[in-house]
KEGUVEX-706809 format. One record per residue (C-alpha): residue number from 1; residue in one letter; x, y, z. Coordinates in steps of 0.05 Angstrom, whole numbers, m for minus. Example, Ala and Ser with C-alpha at 12.3 -4.5 7.8 and 13.67 -1.06 7.14 Angstrom:
2
+-----+-----+--------+--------+--------+
|   n | res |   east |  north |     up |
+-----+-----+--------+--------+--------+
|   1 |   A |    246 |    m90 |    156 |
|   2 |   S |    273 |    m21 |    143 |
+-----+-----+--------+--------+--------+
***
This chain:
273
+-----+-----+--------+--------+--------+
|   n | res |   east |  north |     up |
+-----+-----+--------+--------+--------+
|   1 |   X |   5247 |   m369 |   2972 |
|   2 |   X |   5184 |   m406 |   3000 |
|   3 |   X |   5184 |   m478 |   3026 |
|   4 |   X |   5121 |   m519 |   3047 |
|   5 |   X |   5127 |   m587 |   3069 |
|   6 |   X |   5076 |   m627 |   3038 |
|   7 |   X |   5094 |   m699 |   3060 |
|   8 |   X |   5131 |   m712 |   3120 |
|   9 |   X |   5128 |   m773 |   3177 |
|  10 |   X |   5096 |   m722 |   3224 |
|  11 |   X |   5044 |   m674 |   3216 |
|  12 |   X |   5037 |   m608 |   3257 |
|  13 |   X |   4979 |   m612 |   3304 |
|  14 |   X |   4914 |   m571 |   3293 |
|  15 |   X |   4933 |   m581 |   3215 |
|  16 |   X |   4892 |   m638 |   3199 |
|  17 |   X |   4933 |   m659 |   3143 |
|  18 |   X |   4961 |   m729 |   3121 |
|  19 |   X |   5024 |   m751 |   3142 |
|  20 |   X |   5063 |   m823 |   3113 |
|  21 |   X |   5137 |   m847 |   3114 |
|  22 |   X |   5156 |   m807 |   3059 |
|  23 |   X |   5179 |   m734 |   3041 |
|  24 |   X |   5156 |   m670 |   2996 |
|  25 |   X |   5165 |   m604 |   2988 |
|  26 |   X |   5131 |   m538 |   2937 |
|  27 |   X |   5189 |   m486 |   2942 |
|  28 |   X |   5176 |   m426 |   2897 |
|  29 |   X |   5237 |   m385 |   2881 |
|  30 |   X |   5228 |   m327 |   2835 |
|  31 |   X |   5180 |   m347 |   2775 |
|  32 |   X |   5207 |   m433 |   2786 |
|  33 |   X |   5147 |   m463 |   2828 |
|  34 |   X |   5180 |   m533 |   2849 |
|  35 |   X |   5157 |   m595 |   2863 |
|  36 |   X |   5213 |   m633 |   2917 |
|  37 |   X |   5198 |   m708 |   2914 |
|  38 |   X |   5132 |   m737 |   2915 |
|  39 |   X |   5127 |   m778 |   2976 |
|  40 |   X |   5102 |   m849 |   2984 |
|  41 |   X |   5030 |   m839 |   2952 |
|  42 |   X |   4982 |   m784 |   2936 |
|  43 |   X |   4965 |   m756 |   2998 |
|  44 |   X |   5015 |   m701 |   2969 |
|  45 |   X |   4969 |   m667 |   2923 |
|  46 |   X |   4904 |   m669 |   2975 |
|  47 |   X |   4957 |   m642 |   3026 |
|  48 |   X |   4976 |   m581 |   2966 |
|  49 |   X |   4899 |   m566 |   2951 |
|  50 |   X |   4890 |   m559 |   3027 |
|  51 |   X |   4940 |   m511 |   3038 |
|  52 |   X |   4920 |   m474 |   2973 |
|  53 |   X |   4979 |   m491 |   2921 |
|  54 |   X |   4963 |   m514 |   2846 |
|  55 |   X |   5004 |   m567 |   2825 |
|  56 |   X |   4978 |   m566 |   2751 |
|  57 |   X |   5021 |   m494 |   2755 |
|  58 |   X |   5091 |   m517 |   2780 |
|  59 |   X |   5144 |   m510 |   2733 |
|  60 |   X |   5189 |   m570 |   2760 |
|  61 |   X |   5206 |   m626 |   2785 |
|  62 |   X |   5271 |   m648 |   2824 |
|  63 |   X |   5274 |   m710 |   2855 |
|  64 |   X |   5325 |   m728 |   2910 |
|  65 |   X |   5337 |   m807 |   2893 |
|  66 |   X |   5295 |   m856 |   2865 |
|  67 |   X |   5266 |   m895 |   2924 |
|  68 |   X |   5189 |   m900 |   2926 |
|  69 |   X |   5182 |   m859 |   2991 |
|  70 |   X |   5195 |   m800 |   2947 |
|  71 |   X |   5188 |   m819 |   2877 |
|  72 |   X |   5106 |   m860 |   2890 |
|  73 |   X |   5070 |   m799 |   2875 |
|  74 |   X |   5097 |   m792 |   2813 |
|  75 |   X |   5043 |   m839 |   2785 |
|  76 |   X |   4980 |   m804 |   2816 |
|  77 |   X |   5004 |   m733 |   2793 |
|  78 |   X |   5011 |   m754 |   2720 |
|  79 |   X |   4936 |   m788 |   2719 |
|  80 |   X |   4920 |   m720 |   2748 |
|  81 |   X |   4958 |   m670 |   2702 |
|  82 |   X |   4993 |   m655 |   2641 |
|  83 |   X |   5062 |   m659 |   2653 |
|  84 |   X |   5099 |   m653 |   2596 |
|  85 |   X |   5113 |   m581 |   2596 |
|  86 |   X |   5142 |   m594 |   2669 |
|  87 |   X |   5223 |   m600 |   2671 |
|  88 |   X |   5240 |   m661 |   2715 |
|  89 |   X |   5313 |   m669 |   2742 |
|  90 |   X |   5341 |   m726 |   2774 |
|  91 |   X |   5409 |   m764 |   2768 |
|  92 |   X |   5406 |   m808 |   2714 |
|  93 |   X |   5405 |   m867 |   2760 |
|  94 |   X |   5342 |   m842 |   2792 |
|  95 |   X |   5300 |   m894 |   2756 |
|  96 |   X |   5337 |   m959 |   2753 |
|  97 |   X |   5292 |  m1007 |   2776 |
|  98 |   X |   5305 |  m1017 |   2856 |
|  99 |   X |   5300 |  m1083 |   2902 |
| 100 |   X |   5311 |  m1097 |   2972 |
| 101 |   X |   5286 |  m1149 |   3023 |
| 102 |   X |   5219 |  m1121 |   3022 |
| 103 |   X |   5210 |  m1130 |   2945 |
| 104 |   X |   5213 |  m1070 |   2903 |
| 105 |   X |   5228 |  m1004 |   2918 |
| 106 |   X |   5238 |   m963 |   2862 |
| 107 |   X |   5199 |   m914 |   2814 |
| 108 |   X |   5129 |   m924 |   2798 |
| 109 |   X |   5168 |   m913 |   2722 |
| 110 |   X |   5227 |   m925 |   2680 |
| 111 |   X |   5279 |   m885 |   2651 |
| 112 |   X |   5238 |   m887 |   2585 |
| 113 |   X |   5170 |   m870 |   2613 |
| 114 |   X |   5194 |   m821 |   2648 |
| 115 |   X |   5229 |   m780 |   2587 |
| 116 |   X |   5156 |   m796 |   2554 |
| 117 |   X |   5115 |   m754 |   2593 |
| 118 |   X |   5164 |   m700 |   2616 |
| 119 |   X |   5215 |   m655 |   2591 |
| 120 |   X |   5269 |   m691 |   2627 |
| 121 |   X |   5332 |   m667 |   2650 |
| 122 |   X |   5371 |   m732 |   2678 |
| 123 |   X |   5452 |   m708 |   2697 |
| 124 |   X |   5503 |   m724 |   2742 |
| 125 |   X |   5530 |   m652 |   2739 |
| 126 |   X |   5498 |   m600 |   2785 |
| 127 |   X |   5440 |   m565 |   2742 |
| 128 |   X |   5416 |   m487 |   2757 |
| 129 |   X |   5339 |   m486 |   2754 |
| 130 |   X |   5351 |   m407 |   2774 |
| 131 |   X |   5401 |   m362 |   2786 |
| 132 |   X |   5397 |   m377 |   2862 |
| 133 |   X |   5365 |   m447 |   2868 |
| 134 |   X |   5413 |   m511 |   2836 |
| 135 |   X |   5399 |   m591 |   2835 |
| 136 |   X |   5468 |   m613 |   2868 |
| 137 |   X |   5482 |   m675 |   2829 |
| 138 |   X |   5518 |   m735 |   2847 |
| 139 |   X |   5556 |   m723 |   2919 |
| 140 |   X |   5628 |   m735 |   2925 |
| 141 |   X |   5645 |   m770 |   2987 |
| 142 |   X |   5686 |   m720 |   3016 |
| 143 |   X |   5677 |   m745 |   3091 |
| 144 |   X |   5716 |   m817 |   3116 |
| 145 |   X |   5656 |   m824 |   3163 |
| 146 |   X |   5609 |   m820 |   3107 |
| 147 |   X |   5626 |   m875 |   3061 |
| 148 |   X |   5565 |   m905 |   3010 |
| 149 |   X |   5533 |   m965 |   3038 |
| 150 |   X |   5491 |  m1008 |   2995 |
| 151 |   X |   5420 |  m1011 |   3006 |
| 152 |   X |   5388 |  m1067 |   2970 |
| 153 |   X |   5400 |  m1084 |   2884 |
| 154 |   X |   5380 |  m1045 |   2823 |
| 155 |   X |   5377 |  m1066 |   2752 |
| 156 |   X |   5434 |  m1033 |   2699 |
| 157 |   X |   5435 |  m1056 |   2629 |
| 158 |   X |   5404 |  m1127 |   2638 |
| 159 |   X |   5443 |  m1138 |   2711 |
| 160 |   X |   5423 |  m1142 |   2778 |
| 161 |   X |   5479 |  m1106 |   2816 |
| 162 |   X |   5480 |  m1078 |   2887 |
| 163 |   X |   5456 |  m1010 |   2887 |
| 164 |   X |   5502 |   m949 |   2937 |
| 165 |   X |   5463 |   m905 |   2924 |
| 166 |   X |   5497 |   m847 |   2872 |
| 167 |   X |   5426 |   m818 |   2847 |
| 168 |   X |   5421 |   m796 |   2916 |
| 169 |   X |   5425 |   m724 |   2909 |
| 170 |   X |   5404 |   m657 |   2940 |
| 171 |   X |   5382 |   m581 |   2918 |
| 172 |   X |   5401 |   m516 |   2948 |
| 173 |   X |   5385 |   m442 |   2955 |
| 174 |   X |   5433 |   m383 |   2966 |
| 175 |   X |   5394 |   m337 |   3006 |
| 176 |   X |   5411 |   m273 |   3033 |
| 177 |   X |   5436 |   m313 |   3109 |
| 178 |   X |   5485 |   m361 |   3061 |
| 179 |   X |   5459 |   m430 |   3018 |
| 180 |   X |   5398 |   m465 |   3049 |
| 181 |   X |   5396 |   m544 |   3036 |
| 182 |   X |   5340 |   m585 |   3016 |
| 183 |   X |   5349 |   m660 |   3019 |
| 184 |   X |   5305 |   m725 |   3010 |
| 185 |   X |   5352 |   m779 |   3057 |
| 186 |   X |   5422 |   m762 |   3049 |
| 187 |   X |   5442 |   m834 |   3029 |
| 188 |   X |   5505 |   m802 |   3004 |
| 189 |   X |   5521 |   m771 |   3066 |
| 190 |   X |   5486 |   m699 |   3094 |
| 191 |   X |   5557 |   m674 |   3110 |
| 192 |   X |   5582 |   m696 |   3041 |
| 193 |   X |   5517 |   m660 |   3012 |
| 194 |   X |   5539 |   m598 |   3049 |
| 195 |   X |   5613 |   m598 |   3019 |
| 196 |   X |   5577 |   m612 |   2947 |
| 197 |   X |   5531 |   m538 |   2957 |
| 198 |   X |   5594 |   m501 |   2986 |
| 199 |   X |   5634 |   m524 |   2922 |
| 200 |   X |   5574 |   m503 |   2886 |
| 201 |   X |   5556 |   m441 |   2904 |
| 202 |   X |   5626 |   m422 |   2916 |
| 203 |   X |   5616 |   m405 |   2998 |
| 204 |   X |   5622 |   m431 |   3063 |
| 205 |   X |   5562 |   m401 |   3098 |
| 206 |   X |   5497 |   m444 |   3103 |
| 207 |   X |   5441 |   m415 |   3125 |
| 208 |   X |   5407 |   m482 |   3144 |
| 209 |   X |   5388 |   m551 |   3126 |
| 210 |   X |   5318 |   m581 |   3110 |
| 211 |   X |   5301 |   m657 |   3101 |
| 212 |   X |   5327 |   m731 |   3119 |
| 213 |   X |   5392 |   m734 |   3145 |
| 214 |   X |   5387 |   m819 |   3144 |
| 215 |   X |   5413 |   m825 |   3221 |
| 216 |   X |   5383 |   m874 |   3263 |
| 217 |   X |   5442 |   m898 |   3310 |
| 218 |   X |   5475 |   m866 |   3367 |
| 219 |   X |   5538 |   m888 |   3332 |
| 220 |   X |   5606 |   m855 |   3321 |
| 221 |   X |   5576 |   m835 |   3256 |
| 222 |   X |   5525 |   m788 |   3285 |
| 223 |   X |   5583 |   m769 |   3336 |
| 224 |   X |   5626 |   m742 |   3276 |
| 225 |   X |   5562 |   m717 |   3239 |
| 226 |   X |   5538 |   m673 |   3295 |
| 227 |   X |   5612 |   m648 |   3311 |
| 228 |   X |   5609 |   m620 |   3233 |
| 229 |   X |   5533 |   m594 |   3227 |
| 230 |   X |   5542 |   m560 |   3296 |
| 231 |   X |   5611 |   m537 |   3267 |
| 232 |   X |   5569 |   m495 |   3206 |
| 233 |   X |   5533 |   m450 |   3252 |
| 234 |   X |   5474 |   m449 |   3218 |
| 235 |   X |   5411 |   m423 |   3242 |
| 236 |   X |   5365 |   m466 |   3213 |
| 237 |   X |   5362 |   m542 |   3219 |
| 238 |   X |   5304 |   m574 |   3209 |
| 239 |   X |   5323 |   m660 |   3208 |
| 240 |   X |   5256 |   m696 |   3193 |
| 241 |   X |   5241 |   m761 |   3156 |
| 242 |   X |   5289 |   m804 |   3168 |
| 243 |   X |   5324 |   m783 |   3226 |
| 244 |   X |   5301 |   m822 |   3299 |
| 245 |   X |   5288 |   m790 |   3361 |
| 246 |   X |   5348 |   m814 |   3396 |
| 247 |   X |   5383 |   m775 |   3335 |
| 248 |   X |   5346 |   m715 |   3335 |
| 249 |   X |   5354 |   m718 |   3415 |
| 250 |   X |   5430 |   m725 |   3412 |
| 251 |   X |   5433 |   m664 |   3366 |
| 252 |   X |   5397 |   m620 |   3403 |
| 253 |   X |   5456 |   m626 |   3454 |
| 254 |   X |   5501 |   m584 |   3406 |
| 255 |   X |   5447 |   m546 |   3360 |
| 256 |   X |   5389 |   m512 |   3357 |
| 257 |   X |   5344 |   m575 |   3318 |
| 258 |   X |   5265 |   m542 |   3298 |
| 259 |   X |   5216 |   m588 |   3292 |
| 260 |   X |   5183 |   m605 |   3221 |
| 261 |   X |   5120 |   m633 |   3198 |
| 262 |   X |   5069 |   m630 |   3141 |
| 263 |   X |   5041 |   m551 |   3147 |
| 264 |   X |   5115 |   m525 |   3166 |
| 265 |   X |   5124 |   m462 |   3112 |
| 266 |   X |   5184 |   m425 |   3114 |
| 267 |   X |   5199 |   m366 |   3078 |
| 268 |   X |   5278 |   m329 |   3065 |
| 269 |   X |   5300 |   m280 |   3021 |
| 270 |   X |   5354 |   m296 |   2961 |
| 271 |   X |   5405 |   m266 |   2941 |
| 272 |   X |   5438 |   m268 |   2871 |
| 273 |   X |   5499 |   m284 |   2850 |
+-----+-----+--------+--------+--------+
***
């Protein structure tokens, strides 16, 4: 499995890329070339062609929720190439339209645009793109300090109703060091997206964690979040988007946290099943 981070809020210095509040990854695992989120704009595709990676050749794209930090590229790469060969897969909530205080915040398309110019795989129900890489579906809560809080409205069947959050999903890789986890912001909980891949892939080793972790506070929260990452052991965690310094710096008290910005590229080996 390869992983390049294409859009993140930092950038690695000496890189010279372009960096925005937003998040995406290319992970390539076997012959599946991957497209994780979009980011904000389409600083995503100059960042690929700069590192040397062909979007016009990926194969699909998952998409973590439908917020237009990670879903706003969407728009640029389809005046830019043919998608409709390209399997997308996102919870079928993914493009409700989205509001909060800001105005709106959703996908730059609907449900039935979206099925237009892709081959479109929308599901609730964790979804194997290979035999070691699977889109996670909707997370349980399975943590009492992770309960859904709403974040702004979203429109479902002609209602405005307040939106928690269940497209927000995550993918995963089992790797030869146990599953690695790729997230967009964890809305539903990074410790409740970590007890969705162990159910998944049938383990209780993770290898490591890539992606928003959506922690901002030094809060009991984080307390009981950092007592259960540091619990896992794993030896790679990599929090980035939306997690703050004061987070990140709190975590590094119990873990080993890398840091992560556009030109990170990591590279494991996979396992099968």
């Amino acid at each position: 499995m390869k992983l390049q981070v294409l859009v993140d809020n930092n950038t690695f210095i000496d890189c010279y890329y372009l960096g925005e509040p937003g998040a995406s990854y290319y992970i390539e695992d076997g012959p599946a070339k991957i497209l994780f989120d979009t980011g904000y704009s389409d600083i995503f595709i100059k960042n690929a062609q700069d590192m040397g990676i062909d979007l016009g050749a990926i194969t699909h794209i998952v998409l973590s929720h439908g917020h237009n930090d990670h879903t706003g590229g969407l728009k640029a790469l389809a005046e830019r190439f043919d998608l409709s060969k390209i399997r997308l897969i996102a919870h079928p909530l993914c493009f409700a339209p989205k509001w909060a205080h800001e105005g709106y915040i959703g996908a730059p398309f609907d449900t039935a645009q979206i099925m237009e110019k892709f081959s479109g795989t929308l599901t609730r129900e964790p979804y194997w793109i290979t035999e070691n890489c699977c889109f996670l579906g909707e997370i349980p809560e399975s943590n009492d300090f992770e309960t859904r809080r709403k974040l702004g409205k979203m429109d479902v069947d002609g209602r405005r109703v307040d939106d928690f959050l269940l497209d927000d999903t995550a993918m995963a890789v089992r790797t030869g060091e146990g599953i690695f986890i790729i997230t967009g912001c964890s809305h539903s909980g990074i410790c409740n997206i970590v007890e969705q891949a162990k159910k998944v892939f049938h383990t209780e080793k993770i290898a490591g964690i890539i992606g928003g972790f959506h922690l901002f506070k030094t809060d009991g929260r984080l307390e009981r979040t950092i007592d259960y990452l540091s619990g896992l052991s794993a030896s790679h965690m990599y929090p980035c988007h939306c997690v703050s310094l004061k987070a990140k710096a709190e975590m590094m008290k119990r873990m080993d946290v890398e840091e992560v910005g556009v030109g990170l590229a990591l590279e494991m080996e996979t396992a099968g099943r």
